[in-house]
C-alpha positions in Angstrom: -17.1 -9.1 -3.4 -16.1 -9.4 -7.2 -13.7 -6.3 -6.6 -12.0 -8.2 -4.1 -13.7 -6.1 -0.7 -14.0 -8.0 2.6 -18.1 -8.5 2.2 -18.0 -9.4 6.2 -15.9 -11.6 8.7 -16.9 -13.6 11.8 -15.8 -16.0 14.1 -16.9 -18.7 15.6 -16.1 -20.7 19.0 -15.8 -21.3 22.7 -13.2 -20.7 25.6 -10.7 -23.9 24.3 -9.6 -24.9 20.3 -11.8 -24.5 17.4 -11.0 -25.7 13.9 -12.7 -25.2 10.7 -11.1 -27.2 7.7 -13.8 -27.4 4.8 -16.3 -25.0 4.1 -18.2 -24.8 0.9 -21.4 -22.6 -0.7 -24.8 -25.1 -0.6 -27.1 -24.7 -3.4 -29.3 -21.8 -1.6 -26.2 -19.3 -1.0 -26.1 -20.7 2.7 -22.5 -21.9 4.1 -21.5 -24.9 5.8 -18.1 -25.2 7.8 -17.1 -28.8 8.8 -14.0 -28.8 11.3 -13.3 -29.6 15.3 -14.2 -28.3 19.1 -12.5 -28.4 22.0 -14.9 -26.1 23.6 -18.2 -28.2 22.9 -19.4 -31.7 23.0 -18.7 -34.9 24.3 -15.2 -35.4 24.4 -12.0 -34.3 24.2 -12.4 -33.0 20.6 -15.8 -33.5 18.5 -16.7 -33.2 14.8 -18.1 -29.2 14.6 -20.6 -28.8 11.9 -21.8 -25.2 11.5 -24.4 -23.5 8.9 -24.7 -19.9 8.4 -26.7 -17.7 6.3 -25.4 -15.8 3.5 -24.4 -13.2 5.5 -22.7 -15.2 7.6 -24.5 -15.5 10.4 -25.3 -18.5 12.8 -28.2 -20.8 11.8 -27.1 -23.8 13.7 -24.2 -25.6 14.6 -23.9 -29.5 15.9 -21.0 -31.5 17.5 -20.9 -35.1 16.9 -18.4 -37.8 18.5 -17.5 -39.7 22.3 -15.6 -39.1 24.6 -12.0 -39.7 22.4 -11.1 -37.2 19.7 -13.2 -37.0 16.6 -12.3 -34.4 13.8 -14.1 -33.3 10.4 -11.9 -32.3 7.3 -14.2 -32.2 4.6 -18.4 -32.1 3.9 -20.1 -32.2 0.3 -23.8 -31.0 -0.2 -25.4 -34.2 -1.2 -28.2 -34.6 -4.0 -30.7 -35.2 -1.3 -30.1 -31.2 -0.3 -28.1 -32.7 2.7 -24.8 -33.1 3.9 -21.8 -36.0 3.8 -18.6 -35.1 6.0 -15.4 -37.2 6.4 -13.0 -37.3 8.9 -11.6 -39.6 11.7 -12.8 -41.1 14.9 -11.2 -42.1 18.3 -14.1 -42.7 20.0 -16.0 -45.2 17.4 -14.6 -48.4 15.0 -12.2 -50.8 15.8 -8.7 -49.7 15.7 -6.9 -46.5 17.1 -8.3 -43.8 14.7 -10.7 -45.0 12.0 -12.6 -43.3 9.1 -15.8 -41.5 9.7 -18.1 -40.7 7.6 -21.5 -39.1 8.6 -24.5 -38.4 6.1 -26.8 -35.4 7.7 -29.7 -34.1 6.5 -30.4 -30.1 5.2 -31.1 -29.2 9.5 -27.6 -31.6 10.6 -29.8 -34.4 12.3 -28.5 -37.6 11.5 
C-alpha cells in the first residue's frame, strides 16, 4: 500500500523454470506479466503472458512460440486496450534468435 505494507503476494508456475521480466498496471487496475515457461507450451521455452485481477489473482494466462526457445521481456498496453510484447524467437525468422514482436488483444488472442 502507500505505507509501504505487502497488499498480497503470489506466484505463479509449473514443475520446470518460470520467468517474469515486465509487468505493468493496464488502464482498469488489472496486471499483465510478460516473461518465459519451461513448464508450459510448445517448446523448450515459450513466451508466458499472464493477466491478473487487482488482487492478483489469475484471469488467464497464454504461451506463445515452437518448439525452440522463445522469451518475452517487455509488453505495453496499447491504445486499442490491448497488448504489444517484445522479446526473441528461436523457433520463428531467419537467423539464430530474431526479434519478436506480438500485438494481442485485451483477452491475449492474437
Amino acid at each position: 500500500d502507500k505505507d509501504g505494507y505487502k497488499v498480497w503476494d503470489r506466484t505463479f508456475g509449473g514443475t520446470s523454470e518460470d520467468w517474469a521480466n515486465s509487468i505493468i498496471q493496464s488502464k482498469n487496475g488489472n496486471y499483465m506479466v510478460a516473461g518465459w515457461t519451461k513448464s508450459m507450451g510448445a517448446g523448450k521455452t515459450d513466451v508466458w503472458i499472464v493477466k491478473l485481477d487487482k488482487r492478483g489473482n489469475l484471469i488467464w494466462d497464454k504461451t506463445f512460440g515452437g518448439s525452440e526457445n522463445d522469451e518475452a521481456h517487455s509488453i505495453i498496453q496499447t491504445e486499442d486496450g490491448g497488448y504489444a510484447v517484445v522479446g526473441w524467437t528461436k523457433s520463428k525468422g531467419a537467423g539464430n534468435a530474431d526479434v519478436w514482436v506480438i500485438k494481442l488483444d485485451e483477452n491475449g488472442n492474437l
